[in-house]
C-alpha atoms as one frame of an Amber mdcrd trajectory, in Angstrom:
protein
   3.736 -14.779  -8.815   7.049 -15.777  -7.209   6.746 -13.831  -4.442   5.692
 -15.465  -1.288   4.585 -12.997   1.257   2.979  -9.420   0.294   1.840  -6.820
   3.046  -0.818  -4.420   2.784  -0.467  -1.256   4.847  -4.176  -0.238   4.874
  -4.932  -2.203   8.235  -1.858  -1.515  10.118  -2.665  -3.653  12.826  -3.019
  -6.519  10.787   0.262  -5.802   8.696   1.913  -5.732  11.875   0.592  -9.041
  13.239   0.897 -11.302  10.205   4.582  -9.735   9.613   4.989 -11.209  12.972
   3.642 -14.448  12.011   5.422 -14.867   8.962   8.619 -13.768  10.100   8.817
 -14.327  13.848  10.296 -10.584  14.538   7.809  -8.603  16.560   7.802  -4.915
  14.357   7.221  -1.698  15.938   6.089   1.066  13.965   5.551   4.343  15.714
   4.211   6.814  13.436   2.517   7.263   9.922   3.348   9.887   7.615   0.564
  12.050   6.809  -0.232  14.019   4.073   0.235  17.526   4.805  -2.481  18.696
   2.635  -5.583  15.661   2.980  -7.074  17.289  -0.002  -4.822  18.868  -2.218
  -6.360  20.962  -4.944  -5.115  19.772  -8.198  -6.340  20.290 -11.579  -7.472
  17.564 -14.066  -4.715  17.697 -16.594  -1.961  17.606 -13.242  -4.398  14.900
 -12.023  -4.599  12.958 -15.838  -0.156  13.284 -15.273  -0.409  11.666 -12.189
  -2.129   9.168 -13.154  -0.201   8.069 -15.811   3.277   8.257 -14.365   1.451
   6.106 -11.470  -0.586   3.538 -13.928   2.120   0.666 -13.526   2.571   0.824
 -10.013  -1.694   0.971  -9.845  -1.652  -2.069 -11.834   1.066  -4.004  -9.944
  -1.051  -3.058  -6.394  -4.869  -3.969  -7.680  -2.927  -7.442  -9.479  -1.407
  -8.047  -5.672  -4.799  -7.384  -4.037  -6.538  -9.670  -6.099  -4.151 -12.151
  -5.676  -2.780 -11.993  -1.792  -5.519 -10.219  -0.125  -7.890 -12.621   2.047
 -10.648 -10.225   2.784
């Protein structure tokens, strides 16, 4: 709650523009990192691990959307 600007990478463009507008430093980002494997095959008790370990950070992202995003 005491944070007063939060960036979502999912529309690069508009991360890019409102950083911009927020900050007044024009940002250049040249590449994204892409997964190597778009589909990995992973099982369900690997996937169930995953999932866990990730569950806080999950939380802390849907909480931001919810609360930052202006779709």
């Amino acid at each position: 709650n005491k944070l007063v600007i939060v960036f979502f990478l999912e529309d690069l463009n508009y991360f890019i523009s409102d950083f911009q507008q927020h900050t007044g430093k024009k940002l250049s980002i040249t590449h994204r990192r892409k997964n190597p494997v778009p589909n990995p095959d992973v099982d369900e008790k690997t996937m169930k691990k995953i999932e866990k370990i990730c569950a806080p950070d999950l939380e802390l992202y849907e909480y931001a959307k919810k609360k930052f995003r202006n779709d």
